[in-house]
Rosetta silent file (secondary structure, phi, psi, omega in degrees, C-alpha in Angstrom):
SEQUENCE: XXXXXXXXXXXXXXXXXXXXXXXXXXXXXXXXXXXXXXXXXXXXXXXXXXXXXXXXXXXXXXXXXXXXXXXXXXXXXXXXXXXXXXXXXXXXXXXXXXXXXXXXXXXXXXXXXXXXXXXX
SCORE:     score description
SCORE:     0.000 S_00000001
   1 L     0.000  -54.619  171.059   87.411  199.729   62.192 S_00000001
   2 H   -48.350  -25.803  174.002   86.989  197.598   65.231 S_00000001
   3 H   -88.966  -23.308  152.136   83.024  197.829   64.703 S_00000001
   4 H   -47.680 -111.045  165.617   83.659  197.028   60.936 S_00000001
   5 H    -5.524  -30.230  162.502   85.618  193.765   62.396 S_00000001
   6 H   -97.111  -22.415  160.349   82.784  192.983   64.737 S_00000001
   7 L   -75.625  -28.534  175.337   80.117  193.111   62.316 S_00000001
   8 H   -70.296  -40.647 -168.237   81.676  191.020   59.764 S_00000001
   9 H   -66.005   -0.898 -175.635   83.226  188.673   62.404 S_00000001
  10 H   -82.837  -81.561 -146.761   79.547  188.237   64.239 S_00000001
  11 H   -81.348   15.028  169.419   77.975  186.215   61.956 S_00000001
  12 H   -69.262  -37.821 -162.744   80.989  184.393   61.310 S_00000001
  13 H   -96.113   -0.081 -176.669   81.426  183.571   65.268 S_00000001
  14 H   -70.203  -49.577 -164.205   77.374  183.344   64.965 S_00000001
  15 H   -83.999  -37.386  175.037   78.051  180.281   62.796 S_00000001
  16 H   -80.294  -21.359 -175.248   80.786  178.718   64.497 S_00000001
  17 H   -78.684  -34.416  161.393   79.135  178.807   67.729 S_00000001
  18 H   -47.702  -47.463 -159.458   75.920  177.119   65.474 S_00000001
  19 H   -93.352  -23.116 -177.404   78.021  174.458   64.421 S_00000001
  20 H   -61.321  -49.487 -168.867   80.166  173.797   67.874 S_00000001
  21 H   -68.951  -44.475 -164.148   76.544  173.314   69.295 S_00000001
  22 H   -83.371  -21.485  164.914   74.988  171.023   66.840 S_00000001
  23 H   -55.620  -48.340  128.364   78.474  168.966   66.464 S_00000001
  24 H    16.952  -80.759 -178.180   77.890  168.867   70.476 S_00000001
  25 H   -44.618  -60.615 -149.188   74.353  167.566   69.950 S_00000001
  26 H   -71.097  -48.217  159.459   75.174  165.466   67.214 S_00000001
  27 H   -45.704  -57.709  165.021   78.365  163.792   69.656 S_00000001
  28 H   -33.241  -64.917 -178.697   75.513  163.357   72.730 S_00000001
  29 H   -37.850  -60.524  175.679   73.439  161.502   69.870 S_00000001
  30 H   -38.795  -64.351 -142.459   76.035  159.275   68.935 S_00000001
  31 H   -74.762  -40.615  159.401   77.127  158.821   71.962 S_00000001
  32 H   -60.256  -44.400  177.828   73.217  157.785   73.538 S_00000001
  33 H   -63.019  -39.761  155.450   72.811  155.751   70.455 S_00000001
  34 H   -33.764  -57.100  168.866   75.999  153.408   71.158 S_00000001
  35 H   -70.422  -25.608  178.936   75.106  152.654   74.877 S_00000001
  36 H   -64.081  -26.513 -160.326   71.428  151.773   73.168 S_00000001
  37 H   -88.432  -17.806 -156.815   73.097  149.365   70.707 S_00000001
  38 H   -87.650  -24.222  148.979   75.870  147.993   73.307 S_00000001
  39 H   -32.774  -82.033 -156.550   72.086  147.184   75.761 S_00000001
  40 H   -45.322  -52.378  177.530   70.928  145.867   73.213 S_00000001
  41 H   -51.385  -58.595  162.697   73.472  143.853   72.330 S_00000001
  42 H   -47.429  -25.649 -167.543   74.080  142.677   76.241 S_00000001
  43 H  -111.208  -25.820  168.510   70.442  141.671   76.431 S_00000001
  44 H   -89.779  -17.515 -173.739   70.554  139.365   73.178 S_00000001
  45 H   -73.223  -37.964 -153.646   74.095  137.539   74.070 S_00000001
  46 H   -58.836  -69.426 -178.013   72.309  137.685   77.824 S_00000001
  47 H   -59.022  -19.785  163.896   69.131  135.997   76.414 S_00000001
  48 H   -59.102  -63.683 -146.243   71.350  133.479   73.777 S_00000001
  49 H   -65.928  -74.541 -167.989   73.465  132.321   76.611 S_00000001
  50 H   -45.109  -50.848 -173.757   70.350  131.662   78.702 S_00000001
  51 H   -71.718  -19.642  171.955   68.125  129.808   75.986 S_00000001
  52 H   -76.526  -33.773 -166.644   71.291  127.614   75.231 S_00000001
  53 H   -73.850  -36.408 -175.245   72.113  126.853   79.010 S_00000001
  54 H  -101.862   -4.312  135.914   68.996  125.447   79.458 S_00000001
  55 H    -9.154  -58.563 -166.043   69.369  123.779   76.117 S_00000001
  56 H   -73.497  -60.052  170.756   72.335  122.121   77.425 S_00000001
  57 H   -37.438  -47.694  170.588   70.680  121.540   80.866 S_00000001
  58 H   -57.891  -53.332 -158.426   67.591  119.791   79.114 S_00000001
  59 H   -71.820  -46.250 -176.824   70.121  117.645   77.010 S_00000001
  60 H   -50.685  -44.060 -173.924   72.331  116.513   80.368 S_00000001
  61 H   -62.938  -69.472 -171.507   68.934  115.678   82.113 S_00000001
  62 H   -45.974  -56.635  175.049   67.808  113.435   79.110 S_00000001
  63 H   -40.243  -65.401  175.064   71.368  112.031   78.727 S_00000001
  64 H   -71.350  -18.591  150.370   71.379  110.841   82.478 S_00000001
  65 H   -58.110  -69.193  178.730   67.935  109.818   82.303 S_00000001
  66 H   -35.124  -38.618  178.598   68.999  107.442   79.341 S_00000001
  67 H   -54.133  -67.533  153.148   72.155  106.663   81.768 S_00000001
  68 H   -13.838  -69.961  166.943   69.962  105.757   84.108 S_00000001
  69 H   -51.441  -63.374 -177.799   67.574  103.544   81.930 S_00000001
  70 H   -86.106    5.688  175.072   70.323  101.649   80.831 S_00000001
  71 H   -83.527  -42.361 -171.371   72.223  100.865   84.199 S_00000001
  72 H   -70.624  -24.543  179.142   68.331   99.464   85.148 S_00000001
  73 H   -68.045  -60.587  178.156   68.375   97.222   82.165 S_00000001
  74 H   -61.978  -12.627  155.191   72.020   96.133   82.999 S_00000001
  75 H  -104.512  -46.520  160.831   70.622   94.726   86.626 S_00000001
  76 H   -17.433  -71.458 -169.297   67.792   93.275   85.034 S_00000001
  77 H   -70.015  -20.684  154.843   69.752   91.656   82.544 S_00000001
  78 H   -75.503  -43.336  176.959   72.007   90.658   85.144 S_00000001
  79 H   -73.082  -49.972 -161.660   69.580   89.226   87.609 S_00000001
  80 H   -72.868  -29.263  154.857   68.385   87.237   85.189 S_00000001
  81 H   -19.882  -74.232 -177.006   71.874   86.058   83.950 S_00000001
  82 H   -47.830  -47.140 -174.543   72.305   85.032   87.866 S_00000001
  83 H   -61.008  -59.521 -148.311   68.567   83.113   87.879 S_00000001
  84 H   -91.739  -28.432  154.022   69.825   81.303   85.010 S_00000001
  85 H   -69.532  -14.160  152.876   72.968   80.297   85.935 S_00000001
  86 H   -53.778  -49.247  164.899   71.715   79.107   89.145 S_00000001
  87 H   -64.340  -18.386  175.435   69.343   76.988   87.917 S_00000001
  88 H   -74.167  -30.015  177.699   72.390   75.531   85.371 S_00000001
  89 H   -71.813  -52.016  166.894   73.779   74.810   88.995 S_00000001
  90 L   -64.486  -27.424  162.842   71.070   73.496   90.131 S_00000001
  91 L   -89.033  -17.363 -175.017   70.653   70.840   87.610 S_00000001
  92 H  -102.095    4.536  162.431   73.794   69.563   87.141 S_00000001
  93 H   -92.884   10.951  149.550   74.422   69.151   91.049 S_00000001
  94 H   -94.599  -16.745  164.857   71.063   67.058   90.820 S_00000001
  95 H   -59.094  -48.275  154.350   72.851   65.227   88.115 S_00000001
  96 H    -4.254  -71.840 -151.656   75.817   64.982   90.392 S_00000001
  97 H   -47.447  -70.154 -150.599   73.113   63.593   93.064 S_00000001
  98 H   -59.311  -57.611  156.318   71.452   61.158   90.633 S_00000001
  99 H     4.555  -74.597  157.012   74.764   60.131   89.517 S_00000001
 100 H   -30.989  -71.839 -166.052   76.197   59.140   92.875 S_00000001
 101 H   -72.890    5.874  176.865   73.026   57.364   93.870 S_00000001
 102 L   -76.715  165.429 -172.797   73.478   54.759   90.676 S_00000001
 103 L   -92.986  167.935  147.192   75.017   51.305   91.590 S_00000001
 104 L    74.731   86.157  179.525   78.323   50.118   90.340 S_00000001
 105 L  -107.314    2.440  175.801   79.629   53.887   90.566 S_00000001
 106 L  -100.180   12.784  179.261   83.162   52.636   89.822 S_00000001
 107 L   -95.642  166.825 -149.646   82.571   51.102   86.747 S_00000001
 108 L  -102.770  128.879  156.765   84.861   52.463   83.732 S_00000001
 109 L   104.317 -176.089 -169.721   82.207   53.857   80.424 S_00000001
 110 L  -119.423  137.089 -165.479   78.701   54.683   80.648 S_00000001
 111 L  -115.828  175.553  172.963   76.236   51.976   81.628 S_00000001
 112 H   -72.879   -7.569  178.728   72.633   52.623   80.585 S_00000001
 113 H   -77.779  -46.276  177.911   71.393   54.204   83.715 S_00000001
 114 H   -57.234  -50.094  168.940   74.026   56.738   83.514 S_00000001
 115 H   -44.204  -43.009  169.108   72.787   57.472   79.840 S_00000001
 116 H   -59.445  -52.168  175.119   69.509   57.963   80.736 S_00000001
 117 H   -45.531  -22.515 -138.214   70.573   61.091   83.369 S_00000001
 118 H  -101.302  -45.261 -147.108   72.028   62.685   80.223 S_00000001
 119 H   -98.313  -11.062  151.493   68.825   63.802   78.175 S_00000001
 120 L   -34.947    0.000    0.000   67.638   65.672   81.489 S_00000001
């Protein structure tokens, strides 16, 4: 009876031992295909990250280059501001001058001498 009971039960344990292996396999497979996708995966966020950082890096550079640009414009634009109010200085303290040097400098109203300094 027991050799009855081992021939039917062989290719029964024949089968299970078939399928234990290739479930086995088929778990390895999986399990090598996962770490391929979670590389994969690591290497395109890896390579995202990088082409936006120097995205960002490019855009910062340009941005302070513009900063830049426009600070030199704003002392330009400033020096010349200063040239031209100097020179607004400079004429009316020659008006001053010419002023001064007119006779009669106490008289009340505008004589014609004064009037004439005006259209300088």
């Amino acid at each position: 009876m027991m050799a009855l009971l081992n021939r039917a039960a062989l290719p029964a344990f024949a089968a299970a031992a078939l399928l234990l292996t290739f479930g086995l396999i088929m778990l390895f497979v999986v399990s090598r295909i996962d770490t391929l996708i979670d590389r994969a995966v690591t290497s395109a966020v890896a390579g995202r990250d990088a082409h936006w950082i120097a995205e960002i890096e490019r855009t910062n550079a340009q941005a302070l280059r513009r900063v830049a640009d426009q600070a030199q414009a704003a002392l330009a634009i400033e020096a010349a501001a200063n040239d031209r109010v100097r020179a607004v200085e400079a004429q009316l303290s020659e008006l001053e001058t010419a002023n001064a040097a007119l006779p009669a400098g106490d008289a009340c109203g505008l004589g014609r001498d004064r009037v004439r300094l005006l259209p300088r």
